[in-house]
DRENVO-470884 format. One record per residue: x, y, z of N, C-alpha, C in turn. Coordinates in pm, whole numbers, padded with zeros to 5 digits, always signed. Layout:
XYZXYZXYZ...
***
This chain:
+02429-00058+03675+02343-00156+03742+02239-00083+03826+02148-00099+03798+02021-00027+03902+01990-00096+03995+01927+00001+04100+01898-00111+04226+01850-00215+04229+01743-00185+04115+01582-00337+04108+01708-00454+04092+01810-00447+03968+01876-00554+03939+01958-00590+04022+02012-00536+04145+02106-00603+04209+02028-00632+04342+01900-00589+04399+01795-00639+04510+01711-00690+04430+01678-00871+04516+01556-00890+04535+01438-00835+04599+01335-00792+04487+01225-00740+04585+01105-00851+04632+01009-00792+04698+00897-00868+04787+00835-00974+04662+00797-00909+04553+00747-01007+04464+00825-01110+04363+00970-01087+04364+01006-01145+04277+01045-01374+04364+00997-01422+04193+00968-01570+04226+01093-01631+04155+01146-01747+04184+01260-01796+04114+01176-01912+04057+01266-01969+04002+01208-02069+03894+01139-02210+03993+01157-02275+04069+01037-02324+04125+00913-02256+04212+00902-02158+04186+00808-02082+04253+00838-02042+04395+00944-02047+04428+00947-01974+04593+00965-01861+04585+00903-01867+04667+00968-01607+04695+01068-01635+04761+01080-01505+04692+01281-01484+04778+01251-01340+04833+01293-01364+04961+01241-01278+05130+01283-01127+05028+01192-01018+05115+01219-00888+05048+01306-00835+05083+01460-00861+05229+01543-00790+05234+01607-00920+05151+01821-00823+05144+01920-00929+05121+01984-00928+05244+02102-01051+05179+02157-01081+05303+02304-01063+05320+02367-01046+05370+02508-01050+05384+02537-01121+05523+02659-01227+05486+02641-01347+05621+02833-01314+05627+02896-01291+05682+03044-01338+05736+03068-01382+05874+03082-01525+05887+03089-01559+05992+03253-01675+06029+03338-01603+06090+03477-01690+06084+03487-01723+06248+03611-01768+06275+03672-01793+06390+03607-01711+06540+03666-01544+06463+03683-01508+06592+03592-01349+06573+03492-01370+06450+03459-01252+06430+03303-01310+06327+03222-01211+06332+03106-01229+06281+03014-01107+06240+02994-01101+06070+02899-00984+06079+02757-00996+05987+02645-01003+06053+02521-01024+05932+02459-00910+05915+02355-00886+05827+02299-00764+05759+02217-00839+05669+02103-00758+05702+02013-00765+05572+01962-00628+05512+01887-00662+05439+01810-00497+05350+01936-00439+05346+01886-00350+05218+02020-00232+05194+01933-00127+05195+01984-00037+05231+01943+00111+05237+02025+00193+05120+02166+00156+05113+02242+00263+04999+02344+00189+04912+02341+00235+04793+02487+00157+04725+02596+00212+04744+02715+00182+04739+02798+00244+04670+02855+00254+04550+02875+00383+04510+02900+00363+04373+02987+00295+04294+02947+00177+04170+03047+00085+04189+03187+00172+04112+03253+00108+04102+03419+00126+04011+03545+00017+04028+03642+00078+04002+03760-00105+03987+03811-00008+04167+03888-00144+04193+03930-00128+04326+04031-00031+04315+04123+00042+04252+04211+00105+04234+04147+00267+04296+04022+00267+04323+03935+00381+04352+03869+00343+04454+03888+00236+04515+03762+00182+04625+03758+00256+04757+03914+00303+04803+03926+00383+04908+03842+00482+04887+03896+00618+04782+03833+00751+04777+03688+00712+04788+03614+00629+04712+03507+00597+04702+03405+00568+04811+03462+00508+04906+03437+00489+05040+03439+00626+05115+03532+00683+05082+03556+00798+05189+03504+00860+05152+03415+00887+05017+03359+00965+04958+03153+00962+05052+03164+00847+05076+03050+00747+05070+02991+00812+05211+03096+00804+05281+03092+00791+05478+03110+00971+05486+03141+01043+05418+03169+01152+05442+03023+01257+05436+02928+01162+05379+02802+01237+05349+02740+01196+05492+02623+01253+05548+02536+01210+05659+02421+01169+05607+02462+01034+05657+02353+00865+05677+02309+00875+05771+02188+00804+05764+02093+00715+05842+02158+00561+05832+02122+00508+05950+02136+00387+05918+02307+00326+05987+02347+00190+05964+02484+00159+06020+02551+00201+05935+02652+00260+06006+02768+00399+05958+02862+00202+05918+02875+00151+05825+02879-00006+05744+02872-00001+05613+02954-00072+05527+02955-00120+05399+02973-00255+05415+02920-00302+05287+02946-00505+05294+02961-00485+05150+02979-00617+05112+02975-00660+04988+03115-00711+04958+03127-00765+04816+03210-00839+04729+03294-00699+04611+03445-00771+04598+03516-00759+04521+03543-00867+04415+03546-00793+04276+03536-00884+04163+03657-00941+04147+03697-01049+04085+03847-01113+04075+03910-00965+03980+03879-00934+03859+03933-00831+03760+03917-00731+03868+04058-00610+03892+04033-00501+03930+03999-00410+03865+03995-00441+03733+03931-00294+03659+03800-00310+03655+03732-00429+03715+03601-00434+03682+03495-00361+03841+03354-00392+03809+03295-00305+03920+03277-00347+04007+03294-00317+04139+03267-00380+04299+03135-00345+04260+03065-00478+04403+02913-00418+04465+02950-00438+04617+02915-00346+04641+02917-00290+04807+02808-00230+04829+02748-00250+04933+02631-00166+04998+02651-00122+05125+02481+00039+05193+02478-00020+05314+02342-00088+05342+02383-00163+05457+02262-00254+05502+02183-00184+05525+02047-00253+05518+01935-00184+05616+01947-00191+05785+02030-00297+05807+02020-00310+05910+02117-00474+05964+02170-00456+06094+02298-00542+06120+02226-00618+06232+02260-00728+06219+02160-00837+06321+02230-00989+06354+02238-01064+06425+02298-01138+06545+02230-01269+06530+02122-01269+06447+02020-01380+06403+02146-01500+06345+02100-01608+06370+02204-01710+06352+02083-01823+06251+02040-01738+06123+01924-01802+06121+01967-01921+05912+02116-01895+05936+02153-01961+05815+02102-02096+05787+01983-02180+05872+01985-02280+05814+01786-02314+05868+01747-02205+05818+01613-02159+05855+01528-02254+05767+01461-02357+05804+01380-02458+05737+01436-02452+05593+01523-02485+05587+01589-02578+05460+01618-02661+05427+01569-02717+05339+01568-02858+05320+01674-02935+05222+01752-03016+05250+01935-03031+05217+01917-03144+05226+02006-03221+05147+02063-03117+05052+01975-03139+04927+01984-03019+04849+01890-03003+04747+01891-03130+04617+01816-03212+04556+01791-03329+04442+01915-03284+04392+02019-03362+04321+02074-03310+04192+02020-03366+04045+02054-03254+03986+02031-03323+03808+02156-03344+03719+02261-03274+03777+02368-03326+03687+02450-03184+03681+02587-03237+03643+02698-03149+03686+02782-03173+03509+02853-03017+03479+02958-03019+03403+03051-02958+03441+03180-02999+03410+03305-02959+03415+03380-02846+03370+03380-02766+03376+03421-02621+03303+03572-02597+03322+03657-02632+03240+03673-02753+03127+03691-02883+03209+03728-02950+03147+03727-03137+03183+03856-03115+03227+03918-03260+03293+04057-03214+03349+04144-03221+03259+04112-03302+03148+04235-03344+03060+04236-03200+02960+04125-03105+02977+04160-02978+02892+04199-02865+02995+04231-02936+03113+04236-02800+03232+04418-02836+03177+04451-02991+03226+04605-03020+03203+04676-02906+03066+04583-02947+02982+04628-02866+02847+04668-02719+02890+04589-02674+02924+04575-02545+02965+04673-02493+03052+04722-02580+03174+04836-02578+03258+04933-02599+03148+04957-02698+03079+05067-02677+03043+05099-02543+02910+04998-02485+02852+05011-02391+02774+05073-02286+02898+04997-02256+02998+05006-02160+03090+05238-02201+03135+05252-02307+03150+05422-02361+03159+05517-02285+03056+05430-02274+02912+05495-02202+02810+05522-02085+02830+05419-02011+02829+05411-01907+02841+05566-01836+02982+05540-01944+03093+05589-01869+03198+05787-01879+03148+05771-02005+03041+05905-02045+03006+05931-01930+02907+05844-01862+02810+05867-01762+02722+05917-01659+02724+05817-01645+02871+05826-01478+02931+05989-01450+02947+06083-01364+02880+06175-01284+02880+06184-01194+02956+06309-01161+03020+06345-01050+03095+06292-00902+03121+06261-00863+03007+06177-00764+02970+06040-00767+03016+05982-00901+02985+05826-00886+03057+05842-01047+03114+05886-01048+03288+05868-01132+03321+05760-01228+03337+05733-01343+03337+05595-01396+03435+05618-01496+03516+05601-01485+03599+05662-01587+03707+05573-01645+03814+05446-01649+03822+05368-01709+03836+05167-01698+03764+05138-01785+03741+04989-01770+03685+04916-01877+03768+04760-01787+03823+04700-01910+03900+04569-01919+03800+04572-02027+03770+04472-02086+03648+04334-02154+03725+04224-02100+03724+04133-02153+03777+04020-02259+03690+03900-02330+03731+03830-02404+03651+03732-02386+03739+03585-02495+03676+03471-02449+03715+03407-02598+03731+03327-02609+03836+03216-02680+03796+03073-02660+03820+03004-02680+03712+02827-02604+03752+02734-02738+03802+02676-02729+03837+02585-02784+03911+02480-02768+03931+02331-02833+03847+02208-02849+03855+02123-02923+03958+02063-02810+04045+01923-02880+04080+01821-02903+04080+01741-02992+04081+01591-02995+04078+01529-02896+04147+01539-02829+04279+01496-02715+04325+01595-02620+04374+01569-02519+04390+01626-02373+04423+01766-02387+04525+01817-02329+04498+01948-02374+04645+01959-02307+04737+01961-02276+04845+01954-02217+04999+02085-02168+04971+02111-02011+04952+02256-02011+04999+02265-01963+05106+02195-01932+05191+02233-01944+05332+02226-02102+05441+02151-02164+05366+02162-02337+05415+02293-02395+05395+02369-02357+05287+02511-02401+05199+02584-02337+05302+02591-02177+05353+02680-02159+05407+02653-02199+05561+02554-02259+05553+02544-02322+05719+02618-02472+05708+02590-02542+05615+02668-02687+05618+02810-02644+05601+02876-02535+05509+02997-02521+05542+03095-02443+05654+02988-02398+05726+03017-02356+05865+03066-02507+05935+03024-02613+05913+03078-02716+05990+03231-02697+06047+03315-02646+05928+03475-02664+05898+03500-02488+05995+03529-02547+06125+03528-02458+06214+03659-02360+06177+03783-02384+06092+03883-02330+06062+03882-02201+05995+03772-02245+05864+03736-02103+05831+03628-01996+05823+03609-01898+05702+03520-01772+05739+03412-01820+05603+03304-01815+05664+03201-01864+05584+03145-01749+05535+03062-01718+05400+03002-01591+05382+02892-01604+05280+02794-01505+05263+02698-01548+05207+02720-01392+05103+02722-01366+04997+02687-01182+04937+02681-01209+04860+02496-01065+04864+02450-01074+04701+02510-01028+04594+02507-01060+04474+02585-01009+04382+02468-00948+04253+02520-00882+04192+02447-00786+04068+02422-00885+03972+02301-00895+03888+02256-00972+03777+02167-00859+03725+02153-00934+03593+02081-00803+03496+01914-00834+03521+01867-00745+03457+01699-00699+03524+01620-00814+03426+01541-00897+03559+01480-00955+03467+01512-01134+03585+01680-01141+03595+01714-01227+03612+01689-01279+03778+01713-01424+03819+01727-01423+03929+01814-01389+04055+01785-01332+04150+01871-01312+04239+01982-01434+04248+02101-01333+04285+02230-01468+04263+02325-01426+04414+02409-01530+04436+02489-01498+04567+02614-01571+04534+02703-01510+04596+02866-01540+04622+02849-01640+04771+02833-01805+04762+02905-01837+04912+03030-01908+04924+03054-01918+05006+03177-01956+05034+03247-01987+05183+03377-02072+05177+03408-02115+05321+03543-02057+05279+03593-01972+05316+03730-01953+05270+03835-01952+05407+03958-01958+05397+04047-01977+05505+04135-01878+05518+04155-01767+05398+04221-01647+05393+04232-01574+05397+04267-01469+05453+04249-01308+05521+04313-01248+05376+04264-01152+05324+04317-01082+05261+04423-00952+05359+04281-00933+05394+04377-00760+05541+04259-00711+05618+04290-00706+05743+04211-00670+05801+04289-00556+05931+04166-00473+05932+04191-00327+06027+04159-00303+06109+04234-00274+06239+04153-00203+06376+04286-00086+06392+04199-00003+06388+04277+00171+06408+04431+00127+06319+04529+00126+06442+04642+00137+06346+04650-00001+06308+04659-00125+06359+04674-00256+06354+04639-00280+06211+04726-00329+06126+04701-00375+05984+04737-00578+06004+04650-00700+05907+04711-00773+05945+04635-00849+05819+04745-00955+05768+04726-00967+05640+04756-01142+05651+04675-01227+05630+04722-01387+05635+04741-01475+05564+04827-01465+05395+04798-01494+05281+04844-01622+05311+04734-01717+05211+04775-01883+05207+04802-01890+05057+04930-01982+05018+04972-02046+04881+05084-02101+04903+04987-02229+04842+05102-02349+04845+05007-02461+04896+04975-02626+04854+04822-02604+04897+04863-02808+04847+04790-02853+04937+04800-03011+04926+04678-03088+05009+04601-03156+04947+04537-03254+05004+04517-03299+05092+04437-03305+05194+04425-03368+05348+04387-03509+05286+04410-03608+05356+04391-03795+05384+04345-03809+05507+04278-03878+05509+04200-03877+05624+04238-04002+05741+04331-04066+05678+04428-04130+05750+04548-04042+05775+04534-04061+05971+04615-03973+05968+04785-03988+05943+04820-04101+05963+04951-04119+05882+04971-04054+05775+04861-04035+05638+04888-04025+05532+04854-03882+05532+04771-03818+05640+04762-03704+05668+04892-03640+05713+04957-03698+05791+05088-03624+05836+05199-03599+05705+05211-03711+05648+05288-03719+05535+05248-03624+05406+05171-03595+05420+05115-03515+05326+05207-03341+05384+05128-03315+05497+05167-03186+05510+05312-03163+05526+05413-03280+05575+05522-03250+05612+05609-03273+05408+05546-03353+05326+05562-03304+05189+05568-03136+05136+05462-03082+05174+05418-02962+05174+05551-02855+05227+05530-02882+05308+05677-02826+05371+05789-02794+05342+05806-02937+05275+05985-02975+05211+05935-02964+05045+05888-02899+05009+05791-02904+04840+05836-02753+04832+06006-02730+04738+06032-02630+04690+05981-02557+04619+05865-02641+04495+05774-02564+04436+05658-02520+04507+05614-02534+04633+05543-02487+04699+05592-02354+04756+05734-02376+04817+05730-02264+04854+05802-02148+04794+05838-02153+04647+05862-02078+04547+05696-01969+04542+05588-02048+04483+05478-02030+04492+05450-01895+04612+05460-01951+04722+05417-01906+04867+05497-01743+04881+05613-01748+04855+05729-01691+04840+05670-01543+04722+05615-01566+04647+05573-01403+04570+05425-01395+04611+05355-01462+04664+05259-01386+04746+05299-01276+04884+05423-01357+04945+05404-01244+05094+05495-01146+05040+05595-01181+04913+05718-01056+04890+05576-00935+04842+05502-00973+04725+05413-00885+04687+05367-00819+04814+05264-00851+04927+05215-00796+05034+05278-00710+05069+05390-00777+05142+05537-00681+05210+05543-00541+05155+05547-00580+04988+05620-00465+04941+05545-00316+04937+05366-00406+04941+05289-00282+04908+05231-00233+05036+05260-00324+05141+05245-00293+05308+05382-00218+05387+05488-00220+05342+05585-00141+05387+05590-00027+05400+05580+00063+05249+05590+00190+05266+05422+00260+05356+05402+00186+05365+05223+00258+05465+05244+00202+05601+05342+00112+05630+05380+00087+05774+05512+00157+05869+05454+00230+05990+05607+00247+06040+05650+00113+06111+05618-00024+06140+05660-00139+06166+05551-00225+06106+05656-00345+06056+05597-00449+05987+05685-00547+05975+05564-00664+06042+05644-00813+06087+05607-00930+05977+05688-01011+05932+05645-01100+05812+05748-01230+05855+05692-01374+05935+05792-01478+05930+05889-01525+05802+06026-01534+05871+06128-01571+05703+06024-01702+05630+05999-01784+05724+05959-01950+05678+05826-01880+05701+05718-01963+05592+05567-01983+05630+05502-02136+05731+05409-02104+05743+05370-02229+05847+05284-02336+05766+05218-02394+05870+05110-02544+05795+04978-02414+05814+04874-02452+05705+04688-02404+05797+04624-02494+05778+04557-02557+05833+04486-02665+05797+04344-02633+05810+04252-02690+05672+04119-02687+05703+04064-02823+05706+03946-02839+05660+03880-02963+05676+03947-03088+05548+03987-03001+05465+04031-03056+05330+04153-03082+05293+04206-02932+05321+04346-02892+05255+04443-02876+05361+04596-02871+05326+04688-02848+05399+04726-02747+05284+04799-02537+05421+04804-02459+05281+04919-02449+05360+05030-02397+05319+05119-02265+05386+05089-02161+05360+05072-02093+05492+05097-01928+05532+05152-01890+05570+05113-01740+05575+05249-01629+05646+05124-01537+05729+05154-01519+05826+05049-01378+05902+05167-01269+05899+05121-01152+05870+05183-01041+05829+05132-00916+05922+05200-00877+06010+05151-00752+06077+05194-00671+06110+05132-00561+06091+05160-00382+06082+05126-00262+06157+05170-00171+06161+05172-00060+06234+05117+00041+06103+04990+00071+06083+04974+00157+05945+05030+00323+06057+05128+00393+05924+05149+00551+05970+05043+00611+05981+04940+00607+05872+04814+00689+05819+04712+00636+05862+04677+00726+06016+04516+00643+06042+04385+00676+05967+04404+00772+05864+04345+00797+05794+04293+00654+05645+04412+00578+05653+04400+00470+05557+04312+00380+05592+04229+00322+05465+04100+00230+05567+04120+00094+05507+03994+00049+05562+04070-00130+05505+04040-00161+05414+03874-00033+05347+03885-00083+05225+03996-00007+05120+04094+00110+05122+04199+00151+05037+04281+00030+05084+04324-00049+05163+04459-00140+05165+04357-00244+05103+04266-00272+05086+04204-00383+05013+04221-00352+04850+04157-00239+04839+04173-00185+04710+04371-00203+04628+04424-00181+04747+04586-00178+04691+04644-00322+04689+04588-00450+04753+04625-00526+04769+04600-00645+04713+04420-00649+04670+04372-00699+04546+04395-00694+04428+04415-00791+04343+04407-00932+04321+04587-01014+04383+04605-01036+04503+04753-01082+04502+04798-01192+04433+04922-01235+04436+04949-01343+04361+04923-01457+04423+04836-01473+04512+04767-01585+04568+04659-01686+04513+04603-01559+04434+04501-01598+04288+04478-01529+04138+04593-01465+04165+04630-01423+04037+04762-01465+03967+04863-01415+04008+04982-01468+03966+05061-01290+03997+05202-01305+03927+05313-01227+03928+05375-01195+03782+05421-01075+03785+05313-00968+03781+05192-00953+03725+05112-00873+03793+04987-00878+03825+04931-00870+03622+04943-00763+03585+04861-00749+03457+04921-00876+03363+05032-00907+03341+05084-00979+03270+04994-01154+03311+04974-01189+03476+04927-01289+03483+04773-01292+03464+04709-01165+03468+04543-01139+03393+04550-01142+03264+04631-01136+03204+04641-01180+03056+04617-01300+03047+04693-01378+03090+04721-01549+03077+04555-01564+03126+04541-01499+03226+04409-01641+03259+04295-01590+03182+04284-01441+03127+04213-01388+03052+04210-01479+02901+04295-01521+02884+04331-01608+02737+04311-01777+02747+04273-01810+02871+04395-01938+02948+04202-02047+02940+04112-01890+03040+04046-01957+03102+03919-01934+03075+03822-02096+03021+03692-02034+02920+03602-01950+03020+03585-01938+03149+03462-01902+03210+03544-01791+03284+03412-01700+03287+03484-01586+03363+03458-01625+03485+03558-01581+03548+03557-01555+03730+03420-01498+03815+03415-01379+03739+03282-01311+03792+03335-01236+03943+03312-01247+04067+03375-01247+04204+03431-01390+04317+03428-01472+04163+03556-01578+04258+03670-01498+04277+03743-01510+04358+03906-01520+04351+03896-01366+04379+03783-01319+04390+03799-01160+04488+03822-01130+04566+03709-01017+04668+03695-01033+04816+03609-01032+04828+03546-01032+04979+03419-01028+05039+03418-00957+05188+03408-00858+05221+03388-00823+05348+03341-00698+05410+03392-00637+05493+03318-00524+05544+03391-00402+05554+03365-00252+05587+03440-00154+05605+03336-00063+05698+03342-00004+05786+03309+00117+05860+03353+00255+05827+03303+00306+05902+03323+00465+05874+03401+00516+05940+03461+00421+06069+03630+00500+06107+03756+00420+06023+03729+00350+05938+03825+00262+05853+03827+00126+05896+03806+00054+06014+03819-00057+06034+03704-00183+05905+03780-00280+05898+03681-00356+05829+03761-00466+05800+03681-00599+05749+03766-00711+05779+03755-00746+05560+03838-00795+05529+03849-00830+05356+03859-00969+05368+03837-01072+05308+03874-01217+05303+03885-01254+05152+03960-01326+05160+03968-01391+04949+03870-01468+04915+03792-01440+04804+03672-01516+04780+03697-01681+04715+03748-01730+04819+03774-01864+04739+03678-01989+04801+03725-02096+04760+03646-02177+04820+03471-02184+04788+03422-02141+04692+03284-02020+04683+03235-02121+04547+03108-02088+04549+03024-02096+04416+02938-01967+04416+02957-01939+04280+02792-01822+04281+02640-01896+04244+02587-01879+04330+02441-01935+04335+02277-01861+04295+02216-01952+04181+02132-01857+04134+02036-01923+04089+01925-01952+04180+01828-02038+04137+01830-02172+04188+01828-02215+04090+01896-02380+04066+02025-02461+04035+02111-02319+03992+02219-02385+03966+02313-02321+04065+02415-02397+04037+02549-02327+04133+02674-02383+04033+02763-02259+04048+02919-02305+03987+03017-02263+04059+03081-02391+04111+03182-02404+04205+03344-02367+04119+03413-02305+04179+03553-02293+04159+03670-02341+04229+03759-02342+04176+03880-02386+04226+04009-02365+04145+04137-02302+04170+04264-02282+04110+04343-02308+04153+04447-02308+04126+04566-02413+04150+04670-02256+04104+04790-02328+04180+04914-02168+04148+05034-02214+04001+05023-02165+03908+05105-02258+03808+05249-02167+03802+05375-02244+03864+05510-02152+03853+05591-02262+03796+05737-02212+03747+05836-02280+03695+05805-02454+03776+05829-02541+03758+05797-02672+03809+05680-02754+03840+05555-02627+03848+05442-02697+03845+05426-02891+03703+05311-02916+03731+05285-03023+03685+05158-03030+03652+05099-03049+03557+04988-03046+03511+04856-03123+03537+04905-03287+03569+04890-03355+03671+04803-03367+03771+04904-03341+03866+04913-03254+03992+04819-03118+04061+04805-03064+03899+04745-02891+03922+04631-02957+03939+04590-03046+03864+04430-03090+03814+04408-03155+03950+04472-03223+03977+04443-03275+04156+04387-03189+04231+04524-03031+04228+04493-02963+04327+04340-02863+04318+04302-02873+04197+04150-02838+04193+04081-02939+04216+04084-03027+04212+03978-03127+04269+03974-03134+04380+04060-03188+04491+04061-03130+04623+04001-03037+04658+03998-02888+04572+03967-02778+04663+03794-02741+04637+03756-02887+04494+03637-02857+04525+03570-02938+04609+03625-03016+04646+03602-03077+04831+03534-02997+04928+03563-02876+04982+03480-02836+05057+03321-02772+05016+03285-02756+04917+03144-02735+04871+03077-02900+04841+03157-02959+04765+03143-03078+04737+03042-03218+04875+03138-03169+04935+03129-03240+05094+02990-03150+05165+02968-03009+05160+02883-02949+05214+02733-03018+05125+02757-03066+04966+02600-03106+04953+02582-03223+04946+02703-03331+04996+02680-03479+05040+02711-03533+04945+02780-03463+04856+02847-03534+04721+02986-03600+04697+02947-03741+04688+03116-03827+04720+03110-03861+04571+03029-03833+04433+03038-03902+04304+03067-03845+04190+03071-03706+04222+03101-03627+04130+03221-03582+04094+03299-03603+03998+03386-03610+03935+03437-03452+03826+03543-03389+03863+03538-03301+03774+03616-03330+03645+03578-03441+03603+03658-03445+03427+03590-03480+03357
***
C-alpha cells in the first residue's frame, strides 16, 4: 500500500464534489481518556499482528521527529495487514461536528445477508460446532452480518462519531483506513464499549464484553431484560471462553493477575453486555500494549474458540469480508503505554456509502432466531446516530 493510497491529499474530490481536508484524522474519544491527531508524518510497516510488537519496537527505536505516537486500526484477520501511523501532529480540537450537516439524505439500504439467510447461516454455523470432534474442537463461532447504506451526499465521519458520542458509556473513534489508488478516502467509525487492553508502565487491564441482550426502554422491561441476561446460561457459557482465553494468555506475562469468578451487567445506550475487568501486574516492562494487543487479538469475543478453527467457519460462513470490523483501534507510545479497543459497533465509511456491522456469539444452545435479533439490536447504535427508526435489516 503506498502512501498516496492510504492519505487523502489537498486535491483529492469525492464523488459529490467536496474536498477532503489535506491532513487525516484519528479521533478516540471514551469515558475517561481522549486522543486526536491529524496528518501523518510516518507509517508503520504494515504485517499480521503476530509481529506488531517487534514492529513497533522496531519503529520507536529509530530517531523521529514528531509525537514519539502510533494510531491506527487492527484488521479482524490476524494474518492480514495493520495500518498504523505517526501523526503529524496531536491536538485537543473538539472539532468532530464542524459544520456538518446531519443527518445525511438516504437512498436506500441492503442487508448483507437478509435475516432469514443470516438464520441459515447460524444454524449451519450449530452444525458445524455439533460436528466438531474431540480432536478439533469448536466451541464457539461469532458470525457477523452487514448492512450498507446509501447516501445522496458524502458522510461526515467525524459528524457520525460526534452523534455517537451522545452514548456517554462508550469510546467513540474515527481511523483512516487503506483503499487502493484511485479510490476514495475511507474510515473505520465507531462507538464501541470494549477495552481490548490497555497499558500504563506495569498496569495491564483488559475489559472483555460477551454475552449481549437488548435494552427496552421501558424500564420495567429494561430491568427484566438484564436480570434475564444474568440468569441466561448460554450467555454465560459464551462470556466464560472469552475471559478463560485472556487469563490464559495474560498469566504467564503477569506476576499478579485479578479476573472476577462471576461477570457483571455494562450497559450502553442500547445493549445490556456482561463483563469481566481483568487486571495485571505485567513482569516485562519492556512489553508494550501494542505486543499484548498483537497476542490478544482476535479474542473469542468476536471470533470464536479456538481461534483458527473459528476463522474458518466465518471465513466459509460469511459473504462480506470484515475488512477492520471486529479488530482494534487505538494508540501505542514509545515507552509502551497505549490504549487498544475492539472495533465493534463501527461502519467503514467512504464517500457516500457506509456498511454497518454487527455479530452475535454462536455456542452449543444458541438460536438462530434470537442471533438475528441480537444483530439487529446492535445495529441500533449507528442506526439511532443517523435518525433511522425504518430500516430494517432483512
Amino acid at each position: 500500500m503506498t502512501e498516496a493510497a492510504f492519505m487523502a491529499g489537498p486535491e483529492t474530490i469525492v464523488g459529490d464534489g467536496d474536498p477532503i481536508a489535506a491532513s487525516i484524522w484519528f479521533r478516540l474519544h471514551g469515558p475517561s481518556r481522549q486522543i486526536a491527531a491529524e496528518g501523518r508524518r510516518a507509517s508503520l510497516p504494515a504485517g499480521p499482528t503476530s509481529t506488531l510488537g517487534a514492529r513497533v519496537a522496531a519503529f520507536f527505536a529509530q530517531n523521529r521527529d514528531g509525537p514519539a505516537v502510533l494510531v491506527g486500526a487492527l484488521p479482524f484477520d490476524p494474518h492480514g495487514d495493520d495500518a498504523l501511523y505517526q501523526p503529524g501532529h496531536l491536538t485537543t480540537a473538539d472539532d468532530t461536528a464542524a459544520g456538518a450537516a446531519w443527518p445525511p439524505p438516504l437512498r436506500g439500504h441492503v442487508a448483507e445477508p437478509a435475516a432469514n439467510a443470516y438464520a441459515m447461516a447460524v444454524a449451519r454455523c450449530l452444525e458445524h460446532l455439533q460436528q466438531a470432534g474431540a480432536t478439533a474442537p469448536l466451541r464457539k463461532v461469532v458470525l457477523a452480518r452487514s448492512l450498507r447504506i446509501d447516501a445522496a451526499s458524502r458522510i461526515d465521519p467525524l459528524a457520525l462519531a460526534s452523534r455517537l458520542g451522545a452514548d456517554a458509556s462508550v469510546t467513540t473513534y474515527v481511523a483512516p483506513l487503506p483503499v487502493a489508488a484511485g479510490e476514495a478516502p475511507a474510515w473505520l467509525v465507531g462507538a464501541t464499549p470494549e477495552l481490548l487492553v490497555s497499558r500504563r508502565g506495569l498496569e495491564v487491564v483488559s475489559h472483555p464484553l460477551a454475552g449481549s441482550a437488548r435494552r427496552a426502554r421501558d424500564p420495567a422491561k429494561d430491568t427484566r431484560a438484564a436480570q434475564a441476561l444474568l440468569a441466561s446460561a448460554k450467555d454465560h457459557d459464551e462470556h466464560r471462553h472469552v475471559v478463560e482465553a485472556i487469563v490464559d494468555t495474560l498469566a504467564p506475562l503477569c506476576s499478579r493477575l485479578q479476573a472476577p469468578s462471576m461477570p457483571s451487567l455494562h450497559a450502553t445506550a442500547t445493549m445490556w453486555h456482561l463483563g469481566t475487568r481483568i487486571v495485571g501486574t505485567l513482569k516485562d516492562p519492556l512489553l508494550s500494549s501494542a505486543a499484548l494487543a498483537g497476542l490478544l487479538h482476535p479474542t473469542p469475543a468476536v471470533c470464536g474458540t479456538p481461534r483458527e478453527a473459528a476463522l474458518a467457519a466465518i471465513r466459509a460462513l460469511e459473504p462480506v469480508d470484515r475488512g477492520f470490523y471486529a479488530g482494534a483501534v487505538g494508540w501505542t507510545d514509545a515507552q509502551g503505554d497505549g490504549d487498544w479497543y475492539v472495533s465493534i459497533r463501527c461502519a467503514r465509511v467512504q464517500g457516500r456509502t457506509m456498511r454497518l456491522f454487527a455479530g452475535a456469539g454462536i455456542v452449543a444452545g444458541s438460536q438462530p432466531a434470537l442471533e438475528v435479533d441480537e444483530t439487529a439490536a446492535k445495529f441500533r447504535a449507528l442506526l439511532d446516530a443517523l435518525d433511522i427508526d425504518d430500516v430494517r435489516a432483512a
